[in-house]
C-alpha positions as CSV (number, residue, x, y, z in Angstrom):
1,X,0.0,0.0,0.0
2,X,0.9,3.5,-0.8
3,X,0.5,6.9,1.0
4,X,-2.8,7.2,-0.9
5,X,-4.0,3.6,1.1
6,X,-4.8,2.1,-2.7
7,X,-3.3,-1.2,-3.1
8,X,-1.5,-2.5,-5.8
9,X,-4.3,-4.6,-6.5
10,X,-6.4,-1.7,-6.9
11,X,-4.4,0.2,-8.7
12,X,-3.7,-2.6,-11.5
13,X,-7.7,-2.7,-11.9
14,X,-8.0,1.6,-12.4
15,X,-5.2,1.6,-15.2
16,X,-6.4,-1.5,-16.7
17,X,-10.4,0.5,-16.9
18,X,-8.3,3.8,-17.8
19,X,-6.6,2.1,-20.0
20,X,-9.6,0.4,-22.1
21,X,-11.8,3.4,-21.0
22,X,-9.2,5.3,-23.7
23,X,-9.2,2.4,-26.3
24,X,-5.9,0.9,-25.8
25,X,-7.0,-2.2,-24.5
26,X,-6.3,-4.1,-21.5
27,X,-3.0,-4.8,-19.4
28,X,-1.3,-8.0,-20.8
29,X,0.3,-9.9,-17.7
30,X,3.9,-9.0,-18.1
31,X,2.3,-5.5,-17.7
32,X,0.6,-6.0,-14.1
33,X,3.6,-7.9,-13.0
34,X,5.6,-4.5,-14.3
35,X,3.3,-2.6,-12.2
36,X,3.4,-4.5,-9.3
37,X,7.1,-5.0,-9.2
38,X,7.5,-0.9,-10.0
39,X,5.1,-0.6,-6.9
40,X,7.0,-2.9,-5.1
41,X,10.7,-0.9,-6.0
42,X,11.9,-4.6,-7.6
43,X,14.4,-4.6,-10.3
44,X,13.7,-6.3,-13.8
45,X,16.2,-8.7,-13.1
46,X,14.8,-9.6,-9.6
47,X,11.0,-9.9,-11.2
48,X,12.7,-11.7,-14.2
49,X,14.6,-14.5,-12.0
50,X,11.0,-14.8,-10.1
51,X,8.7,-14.8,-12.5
52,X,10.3,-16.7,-15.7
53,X,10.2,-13.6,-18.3
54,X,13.2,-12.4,-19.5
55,X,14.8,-9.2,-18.0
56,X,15.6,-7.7,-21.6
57,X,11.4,-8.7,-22.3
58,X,10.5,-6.7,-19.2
59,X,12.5,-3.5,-19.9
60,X,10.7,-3.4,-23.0
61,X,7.2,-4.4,-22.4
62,X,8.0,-1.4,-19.0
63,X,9.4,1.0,-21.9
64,X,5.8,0.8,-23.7
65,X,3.9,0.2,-20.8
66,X,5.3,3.5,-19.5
67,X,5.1,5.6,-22.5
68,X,1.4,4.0,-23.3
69,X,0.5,5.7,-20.1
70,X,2.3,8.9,-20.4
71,X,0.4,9.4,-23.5
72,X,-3.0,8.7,-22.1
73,X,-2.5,11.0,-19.2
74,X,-0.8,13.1,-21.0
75,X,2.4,14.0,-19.0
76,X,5.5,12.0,-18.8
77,X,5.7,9.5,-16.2
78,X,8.9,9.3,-13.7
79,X,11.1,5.8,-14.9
80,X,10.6,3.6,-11.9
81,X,13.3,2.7,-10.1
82,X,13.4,-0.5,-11.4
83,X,14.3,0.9,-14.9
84,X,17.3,2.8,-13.8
């Protein structure tokens, strides 16, 4: 949980209803694992070795995930710290 008291959870299921809300479908699994593990602070190679997707997969699928949402909201998103 975050300082707003939404849950990770919860927030996966707002973008995700955003995200189709705006016409660019739904969040593809890699993508909620991306926003859990950003959540959660993890490193790509951490959620890579734990979740069986390759870390070079995850930076990308994170690098369109993040810019998909920076367009919708129109302002660019912070790169978690999991990209850096």
């Amino acid at each position: 949980m975050n300082d707003t008291g939404l849950g990770v959870g919860e927030a996966i299921e707002l973008i995700d209803t955003w995200l189709v809300a705006r016409n660019r479908g739904q969040l593809n699994p890699a993508e909620k694992l991306l926003i859990s593990a950003a959540w959660e602070n993890r490193k790509y190679e951490d959620v890579a070795e734990d979740s069986g997707y390759n870390a070079d997969y995850l930076r990308q699928a994170g690098q369109g995930l993040w810019r998909t949402l920076s367009l919708v909201i129109g302002k660019k998103l912070p790169r978690p710290d999991s990209e850096r």
